[in-house]
C-alpha positions in Angstrom: 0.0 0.0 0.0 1.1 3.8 -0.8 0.1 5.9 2.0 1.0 9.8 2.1 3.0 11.1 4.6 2.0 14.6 5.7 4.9 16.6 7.3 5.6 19.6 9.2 8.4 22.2 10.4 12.1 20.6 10.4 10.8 17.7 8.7 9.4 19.4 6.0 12.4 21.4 5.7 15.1 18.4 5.6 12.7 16.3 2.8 12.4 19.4 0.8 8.6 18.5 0.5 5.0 19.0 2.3 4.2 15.1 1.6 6.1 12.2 0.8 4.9 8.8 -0.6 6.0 6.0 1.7 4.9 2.3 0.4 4.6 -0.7 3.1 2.9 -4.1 2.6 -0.1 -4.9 3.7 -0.3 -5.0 7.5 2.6 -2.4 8.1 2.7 -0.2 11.5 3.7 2.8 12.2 7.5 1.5 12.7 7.8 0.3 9.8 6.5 3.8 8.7 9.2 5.4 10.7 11.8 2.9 9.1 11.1 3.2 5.5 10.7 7.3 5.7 14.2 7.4 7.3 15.4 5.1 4.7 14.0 6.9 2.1 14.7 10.3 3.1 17.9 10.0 5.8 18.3 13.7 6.0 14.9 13.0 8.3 16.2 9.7 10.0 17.5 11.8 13.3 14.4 13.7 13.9 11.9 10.8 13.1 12.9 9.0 16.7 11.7 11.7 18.1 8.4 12.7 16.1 4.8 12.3 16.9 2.7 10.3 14.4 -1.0 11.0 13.6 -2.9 8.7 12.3 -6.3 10.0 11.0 -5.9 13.0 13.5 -5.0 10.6 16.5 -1.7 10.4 17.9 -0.2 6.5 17.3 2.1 4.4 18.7 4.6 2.2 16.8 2.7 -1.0 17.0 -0.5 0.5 15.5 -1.5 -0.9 11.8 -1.8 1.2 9.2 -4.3 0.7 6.5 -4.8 2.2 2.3 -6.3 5.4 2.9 -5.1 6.3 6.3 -3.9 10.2 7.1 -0.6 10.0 8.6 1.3 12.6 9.4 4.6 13.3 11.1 5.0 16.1 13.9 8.4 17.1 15.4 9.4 17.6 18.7 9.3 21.8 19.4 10.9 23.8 21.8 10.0 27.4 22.4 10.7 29.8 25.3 
């Protein structure tokens, strides 16, 4: 399945993109999200570890499934003052 990967601030910034196409097989979680963005796009590996996932405007862990037609999107960590 192709699922699009909606991402935000540094992330967005190190990818050079708004959304990136990530493809896992059937029955993949939100690691193996994490592992095939970072392989895909390394300049985001670092930050990924770190990152919130939404999935269909819920935050997810790593063993959640992820299913065709599923909004995911990736939030850094922020720091303000």
């Amino acid at each position: 399945m192709t699922l699009t990967v909606l991402l935000f601030a540094k992330l967005r910034d190190a990818a050079g993109a708004d959304a990136v196409a990530v493809e896992l097989p059937a029955g993949g979680t939100v690691a193996d999200l994490r592992r095939r963005l970072g392989e895909a796009h390394p300049a985001v590996a670092g930050l990924l570890e770190r990152s919130a996932i939404a999935v269909n405007h819920d935050f997810a862990d790593d063993a959640r499934p992820l299913a065709p037609g599923d909004e995911v999107a990736v939030i850094p960590p922020v720091s303000g003052g």
